[in-house]
C-alpha positions in Angstrom: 0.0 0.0 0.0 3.2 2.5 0.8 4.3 1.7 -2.8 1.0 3.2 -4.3 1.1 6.2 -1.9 4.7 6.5 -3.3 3.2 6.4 -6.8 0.3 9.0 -6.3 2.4 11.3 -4.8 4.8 11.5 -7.6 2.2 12.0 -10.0 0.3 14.5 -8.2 4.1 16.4 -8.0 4.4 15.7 -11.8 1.1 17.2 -12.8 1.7 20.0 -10.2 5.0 21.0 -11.9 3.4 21.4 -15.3 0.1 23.4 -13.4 2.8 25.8 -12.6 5.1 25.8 -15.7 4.0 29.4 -16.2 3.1 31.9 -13.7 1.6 35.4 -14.8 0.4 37.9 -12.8 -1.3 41.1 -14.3 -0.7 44.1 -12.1 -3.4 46.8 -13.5 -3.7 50.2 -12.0 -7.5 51.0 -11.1 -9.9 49.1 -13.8 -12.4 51.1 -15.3 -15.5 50.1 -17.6 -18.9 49.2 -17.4 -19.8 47.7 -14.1 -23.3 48.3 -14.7 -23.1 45.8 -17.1 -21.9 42.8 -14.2 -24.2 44.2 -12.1 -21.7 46.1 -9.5 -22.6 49.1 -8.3 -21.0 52.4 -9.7 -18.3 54.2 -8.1 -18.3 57.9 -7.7 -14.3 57.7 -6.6 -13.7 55.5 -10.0 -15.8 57.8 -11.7 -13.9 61.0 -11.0 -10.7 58.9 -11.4 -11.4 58.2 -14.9 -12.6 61.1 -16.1 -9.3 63.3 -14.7 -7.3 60.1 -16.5 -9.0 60.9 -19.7 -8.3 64.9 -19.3 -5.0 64.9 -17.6 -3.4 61.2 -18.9 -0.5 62.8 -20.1 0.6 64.1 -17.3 -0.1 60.0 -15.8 3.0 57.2 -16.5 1.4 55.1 -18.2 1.7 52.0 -15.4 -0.5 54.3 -13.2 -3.2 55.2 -15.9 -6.4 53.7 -15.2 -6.9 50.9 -17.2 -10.1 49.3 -19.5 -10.6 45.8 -17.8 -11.2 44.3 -21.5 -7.6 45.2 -22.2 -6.4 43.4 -18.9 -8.0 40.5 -20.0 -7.2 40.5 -24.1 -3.5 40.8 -22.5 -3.9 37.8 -20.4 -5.6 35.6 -22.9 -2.4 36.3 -24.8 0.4 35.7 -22.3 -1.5 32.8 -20.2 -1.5 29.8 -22.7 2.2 30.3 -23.6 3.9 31.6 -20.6 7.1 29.8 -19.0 8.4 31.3 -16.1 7.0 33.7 -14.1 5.6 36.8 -15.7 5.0 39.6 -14.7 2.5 42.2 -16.5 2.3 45.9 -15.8 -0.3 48.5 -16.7 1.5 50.0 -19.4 2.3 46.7 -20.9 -0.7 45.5 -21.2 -2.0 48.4 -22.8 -1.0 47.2 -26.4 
């Protein structure tokens, strides 16, 4: 019975290794969109905060812009299913 604990365990450890071949973790600045639309309730603080992005973004580096939550996830969808490594995804990077 040991020997099949043995055997388990190593799999388990084998498919864990290849679960965590890639690591990415997006790092937005504050998301804006339509929360309406999930059915979240509107923010006056996100409001204001995205409308003085808009006017003033210039003046904003762009890893501290507020950032559209569709463009957080198109960059995920394109970094998750080939990522090796740990990643590590900005703001401004995902911007593109």
């Amino acid at each position: 019975m040991a020997s099949r604990t043995v055997v388990i365990a190593g799999a388990t450890g084998l498919v864990g290794r290849e679960i965590l071949a890639g690591l990415v973790i997006a790092r937005p600045s504050m998301l804006v969109g339509n929360r309406e639309a999930l059915g979240q309730p509107v923010r006056r603080g996100e409001v204001v905060a995205s409308v003085l992005g808009k006017v003033g973004g210039f003046l904003i580096p762009a890893n501290y812009k507020p950032i559209d939550a569709s463009a957080v996830a198109r960059a995920l969808l394109s970094k998750v299913p080939s990522a090796s490594g740990k990643a590590v995804l900005l703001s401004g990077s995902m911007r593109i």
